[in-house]
C-alpha positions in Angstrom: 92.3 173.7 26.8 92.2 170.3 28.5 94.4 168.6 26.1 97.1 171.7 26.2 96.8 171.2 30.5 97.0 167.4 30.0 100.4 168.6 27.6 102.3 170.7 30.2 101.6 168.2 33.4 102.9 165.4 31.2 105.9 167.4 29.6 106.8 168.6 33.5 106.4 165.0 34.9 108.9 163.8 32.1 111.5 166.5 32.8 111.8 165.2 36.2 112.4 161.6 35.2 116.1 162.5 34.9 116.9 165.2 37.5 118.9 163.2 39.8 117.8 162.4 43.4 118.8 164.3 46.7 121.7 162.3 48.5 120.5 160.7 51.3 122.5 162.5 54.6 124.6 159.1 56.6 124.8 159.5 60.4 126.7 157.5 62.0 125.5 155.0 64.8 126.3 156.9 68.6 126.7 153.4 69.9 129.3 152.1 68.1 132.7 153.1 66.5 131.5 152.1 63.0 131.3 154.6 60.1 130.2 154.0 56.7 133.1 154.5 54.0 132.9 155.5 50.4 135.8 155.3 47.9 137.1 158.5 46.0 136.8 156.1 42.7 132.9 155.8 43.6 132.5 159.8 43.9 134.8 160.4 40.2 137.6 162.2 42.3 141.0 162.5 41.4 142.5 159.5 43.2 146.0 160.3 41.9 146.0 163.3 43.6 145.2 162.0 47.0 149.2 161.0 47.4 150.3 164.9 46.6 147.2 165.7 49.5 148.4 163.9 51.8 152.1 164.9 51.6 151.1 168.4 51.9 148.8 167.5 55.3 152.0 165.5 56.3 154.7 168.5 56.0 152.2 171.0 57.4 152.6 169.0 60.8 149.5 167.7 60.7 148.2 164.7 63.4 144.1 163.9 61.8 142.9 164.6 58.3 139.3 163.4 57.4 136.7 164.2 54.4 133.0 163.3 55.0 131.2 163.4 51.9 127.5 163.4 52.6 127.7 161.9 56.2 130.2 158.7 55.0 134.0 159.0 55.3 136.0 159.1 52.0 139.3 160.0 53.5 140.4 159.4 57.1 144.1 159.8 57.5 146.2 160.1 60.8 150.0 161.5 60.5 153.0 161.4 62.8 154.0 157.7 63.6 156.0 157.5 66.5 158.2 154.0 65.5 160.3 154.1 68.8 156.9 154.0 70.7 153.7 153.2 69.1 152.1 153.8 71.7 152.3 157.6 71.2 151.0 157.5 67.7 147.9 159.5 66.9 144.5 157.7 66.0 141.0 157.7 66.0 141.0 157.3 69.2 143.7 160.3 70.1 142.3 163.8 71.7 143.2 166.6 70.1 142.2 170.3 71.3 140.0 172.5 68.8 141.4 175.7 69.9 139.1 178.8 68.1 137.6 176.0 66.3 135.6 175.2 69.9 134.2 178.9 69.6 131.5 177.6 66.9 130.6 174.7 69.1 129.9 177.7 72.3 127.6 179.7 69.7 126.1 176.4 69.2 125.2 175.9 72.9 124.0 179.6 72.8 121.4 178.7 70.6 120.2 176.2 72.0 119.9 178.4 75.2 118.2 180.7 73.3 116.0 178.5 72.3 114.9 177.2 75.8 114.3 180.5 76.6 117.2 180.8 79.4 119.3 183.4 77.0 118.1 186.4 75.5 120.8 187.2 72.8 119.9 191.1 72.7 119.9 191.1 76.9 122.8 192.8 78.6 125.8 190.3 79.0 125.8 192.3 82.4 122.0 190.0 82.9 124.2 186.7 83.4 127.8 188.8 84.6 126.3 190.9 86.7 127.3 194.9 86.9 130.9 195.6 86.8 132.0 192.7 84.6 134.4 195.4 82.9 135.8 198.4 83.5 133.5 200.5 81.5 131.3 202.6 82.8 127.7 201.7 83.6 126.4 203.2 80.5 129.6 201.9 78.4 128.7 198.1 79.7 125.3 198.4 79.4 125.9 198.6 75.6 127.2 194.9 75.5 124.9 192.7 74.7 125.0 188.4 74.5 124.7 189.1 70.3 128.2 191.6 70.5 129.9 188.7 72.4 128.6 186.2 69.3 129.4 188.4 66.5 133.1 189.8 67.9 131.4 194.0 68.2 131.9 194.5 71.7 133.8 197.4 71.8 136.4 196.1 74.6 139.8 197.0 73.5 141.8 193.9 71.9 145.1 195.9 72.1 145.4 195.1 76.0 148.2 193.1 76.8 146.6 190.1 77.0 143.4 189.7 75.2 142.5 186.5 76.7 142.2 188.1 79.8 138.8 188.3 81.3 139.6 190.1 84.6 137.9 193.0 85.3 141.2 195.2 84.5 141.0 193.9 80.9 138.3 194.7 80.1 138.5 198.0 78.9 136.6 200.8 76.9 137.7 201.3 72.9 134.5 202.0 71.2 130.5 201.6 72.1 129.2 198.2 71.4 127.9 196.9 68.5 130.3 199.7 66.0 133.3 197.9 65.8 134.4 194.5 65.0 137.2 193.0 66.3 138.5 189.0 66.9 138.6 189.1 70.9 139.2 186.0 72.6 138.2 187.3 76.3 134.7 188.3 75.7 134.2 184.9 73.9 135.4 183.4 76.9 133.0 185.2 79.2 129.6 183.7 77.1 130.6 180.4 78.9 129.5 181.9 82.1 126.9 183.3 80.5 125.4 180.1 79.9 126.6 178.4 83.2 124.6 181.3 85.0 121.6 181.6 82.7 121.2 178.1 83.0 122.3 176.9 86.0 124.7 174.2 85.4 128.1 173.4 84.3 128.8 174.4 80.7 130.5 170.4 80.1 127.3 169.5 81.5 124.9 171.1 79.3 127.4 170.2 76.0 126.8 166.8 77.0 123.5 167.1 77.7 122.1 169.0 74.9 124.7 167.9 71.7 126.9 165.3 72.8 124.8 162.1 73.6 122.3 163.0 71.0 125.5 162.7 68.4 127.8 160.4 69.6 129.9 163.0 70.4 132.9 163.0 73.4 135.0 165.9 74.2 135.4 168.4 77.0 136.2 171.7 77.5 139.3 172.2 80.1 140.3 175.5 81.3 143.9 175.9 79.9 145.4 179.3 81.5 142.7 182.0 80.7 141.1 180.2 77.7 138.3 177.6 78.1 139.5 175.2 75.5 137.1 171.9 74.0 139.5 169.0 73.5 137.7 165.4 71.1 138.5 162.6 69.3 139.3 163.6 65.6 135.7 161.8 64.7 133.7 163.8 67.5 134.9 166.9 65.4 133.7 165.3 62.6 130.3 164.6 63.8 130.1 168.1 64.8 131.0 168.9 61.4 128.1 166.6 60.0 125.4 168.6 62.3 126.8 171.7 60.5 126.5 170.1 57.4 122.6 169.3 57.9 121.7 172.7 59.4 122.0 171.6 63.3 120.1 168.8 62.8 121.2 165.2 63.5 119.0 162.4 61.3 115.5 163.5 62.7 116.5 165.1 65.8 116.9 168.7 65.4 119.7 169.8 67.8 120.8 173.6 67.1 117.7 175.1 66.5 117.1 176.3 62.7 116.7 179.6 63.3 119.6 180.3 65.3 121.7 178.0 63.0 120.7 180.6 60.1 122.1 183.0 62.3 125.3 181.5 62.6 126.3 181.1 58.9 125.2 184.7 58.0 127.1 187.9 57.9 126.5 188.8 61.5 127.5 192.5 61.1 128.4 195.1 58.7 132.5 195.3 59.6 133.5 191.5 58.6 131.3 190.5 55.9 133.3 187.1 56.8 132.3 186.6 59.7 128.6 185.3 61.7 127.9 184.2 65.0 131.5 182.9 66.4 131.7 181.3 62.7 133.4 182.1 59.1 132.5 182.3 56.0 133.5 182.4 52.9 132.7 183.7 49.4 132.1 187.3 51.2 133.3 190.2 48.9 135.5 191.9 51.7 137.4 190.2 55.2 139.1 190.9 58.4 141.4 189.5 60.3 142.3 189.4 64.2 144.8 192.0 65.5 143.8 194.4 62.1 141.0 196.7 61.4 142.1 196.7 57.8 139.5 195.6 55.4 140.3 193.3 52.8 138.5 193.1 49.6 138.9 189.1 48.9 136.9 186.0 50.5 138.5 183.7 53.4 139.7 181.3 51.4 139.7 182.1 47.0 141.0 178.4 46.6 137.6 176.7 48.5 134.2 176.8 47.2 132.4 180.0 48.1 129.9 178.4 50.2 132.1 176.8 52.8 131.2 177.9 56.4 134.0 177.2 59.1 135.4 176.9 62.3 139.0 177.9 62.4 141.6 177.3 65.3 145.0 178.3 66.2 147.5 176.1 65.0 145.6 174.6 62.1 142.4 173.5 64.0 139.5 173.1 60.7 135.9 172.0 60.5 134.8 173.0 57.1 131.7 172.6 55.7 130.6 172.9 52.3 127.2 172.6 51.9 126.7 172.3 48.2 129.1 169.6 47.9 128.1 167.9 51.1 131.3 167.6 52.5 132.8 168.0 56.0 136.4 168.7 56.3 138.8 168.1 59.4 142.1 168.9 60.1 144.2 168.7 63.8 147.6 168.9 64.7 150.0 170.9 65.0 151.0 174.7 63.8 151.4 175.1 60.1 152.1 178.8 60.4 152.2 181.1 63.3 148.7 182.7 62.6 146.4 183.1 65.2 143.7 181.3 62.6 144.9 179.7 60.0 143.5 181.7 57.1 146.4 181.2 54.7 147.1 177.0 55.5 143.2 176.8 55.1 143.4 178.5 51.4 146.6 176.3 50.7 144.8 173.1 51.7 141.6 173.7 49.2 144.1 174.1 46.4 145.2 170.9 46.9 141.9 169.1 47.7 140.3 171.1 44.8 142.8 168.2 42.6 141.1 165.6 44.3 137.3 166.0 43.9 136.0 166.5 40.6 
């Protein structure tokens, strides 16, 4: 019996010799503009393809292109040189504005709220609004919680005229909370009071505060007509992309608590399998897309790896995140198609990167 024990501990001990070690997750320094670089060659990726990649990026109107792969940058790429007047060319040092993609960063900031105990995700929106934030009647409002304004079910009708509106007049009853889902920019808009109320400061403030210097992060949200809109550096994106990548937490500080960031990259909701708190996903069997109640019966993306997680802007504004390959991906600039998030240029772009890494 002893000898058979002594057999099995030794035979598992031996079977581990050769299982290869965890990557070690790179963070960059906050204090400094350095960044560790690895090559494609190093990782075995297709560097042949990279030319083709970046011709694609380049016709697509892109301005910043960059792959992290487990924390250190393998591609950083900026497009659009502007020979008359350099000047005006776009770097690493350009701000670009996230659009949509900034709605993950908000749920982020929820979280962390949350966490703090200053925002109870299943309290009234009306809590932090106050009554008569829409045009619903009282027991129509009181339906709307913080978690429908995270996980698009509000029930306020995106059909209005203008669905970035957050007046009181646009505001307006299509279906109880929490039974329909439905992309609506003006109830998004509204959790930034929600947090500047429940926590009594200015939501730039609190990004700062509570992500930003804890990163190495810049950027700013700036109110840009009804919209609250974050605007960074193409690397600030990418260090937000790198929390993502490491479940909200930044080498040993822990930033977006765990829970919550489970939360985030989960089906949120029974409508759009697709879709968590103010975050995609992909690899879901069905999808929905804003301005439609259809239901479609494919993932996000088919061409990207079924794990990948992102935050998607108007106008081509990308933070992927694919956690079983460790890698970030970024993408800014300028419209590649007219969509209000860029589902189909997303797909397009992981057939071409899916050339590159092996």
């Amino acid at each position: 019996m002893r000898s058979t024990l002594f057999f099995c501990v030794a035979l598992l001990a031996c079977s581990g010799k050769n299982d290869p070690a965890p990557t070690a997750m790179y963070f960059p320094p906050g204090t400094s503009g350095s960044w560790e670089t690895v090559t494609p060659a190093t990782l075995g990726w297709n560097e042949t393809a990279i030319p083709n990649l970046l011709s694609f990026l380049s016709s697509n109107n892109t301005r910043a292109f960059l792959v992290l792969k487990d924390g250190k940058l393998v591609i950083e790429n900026y497009f659009g040189k502007q020979l008359a007047n350099p000047a005006l060319d776009f770097n690493a040092s350009s701000n670009w504005y996230w659009a949509s993609a900034g709605k993950t960063l908000t749920s982020a900031c929820v979280g962390i709220a949350n966490a703090q105990g200053k925002i109870s995700l299943d309290a009234k929106t009306s809590d932090y609004l106050g009554v008569g934030w829409t045009s619903l009647t009282l027991a129509q409002e009181n339906k709307i919680t913080v978690r429908n304004q995270l996980t698009m079910t509000s029930g306020l009708d995106d059909g209005v005229a203008n669905p970035d509106c957050t007046t009181k007049a646009c505001l307006v009853y299509k279906a109880d909370a929490g039974t329909r889902w439905a992309y609506h920019n003006a109830p998004y808009t509204l959790l930034d009071n929600v947090i500047a109320n429940a926590i009594g400061k200015d939501l730039n403030a609190f990004v700062n505060e509570q992500i930003e210097t804890k990163i190495g992060m810049d950027g700013t949200f700036i109110k840009t007509g009804d919209n609250n809109v974050f605007y960074s550096t193409p690397r600030s994106m990418a260090r937000f992309g790198l929390l993502l990548l490491n479940k909200g937490k930044w080498d040993q500080t822990q930033v977006i608590p765990s829970a919550y960031f489970d939360l985030m990259v989960a089906t949120s909701q029974n409508y759009n399998l697709s879709y968590g708190y103010l975050t995609w996903l992909n690899g879901k069997a069905s999808s929905m897309v804003p301005g439609l109640q259809t239901v479609f019966n494919q993932s996000i993306s088919p061409n990207a790896p079924a794990d990948l997680f992102a935050a998607m802007g108007k106008s081509g504004q990308l933070i992927n995140v694919v956690p079983s390959k460790g890698l970030v991906v970024i993408r800014m600039g300028d419209a590649p198609d007219s969509a209000l998030v860029p589902f189909t240029f997303q797909d397009a772009l992981w057939k071409e990167l899916a050339k590159v890494i092996q």
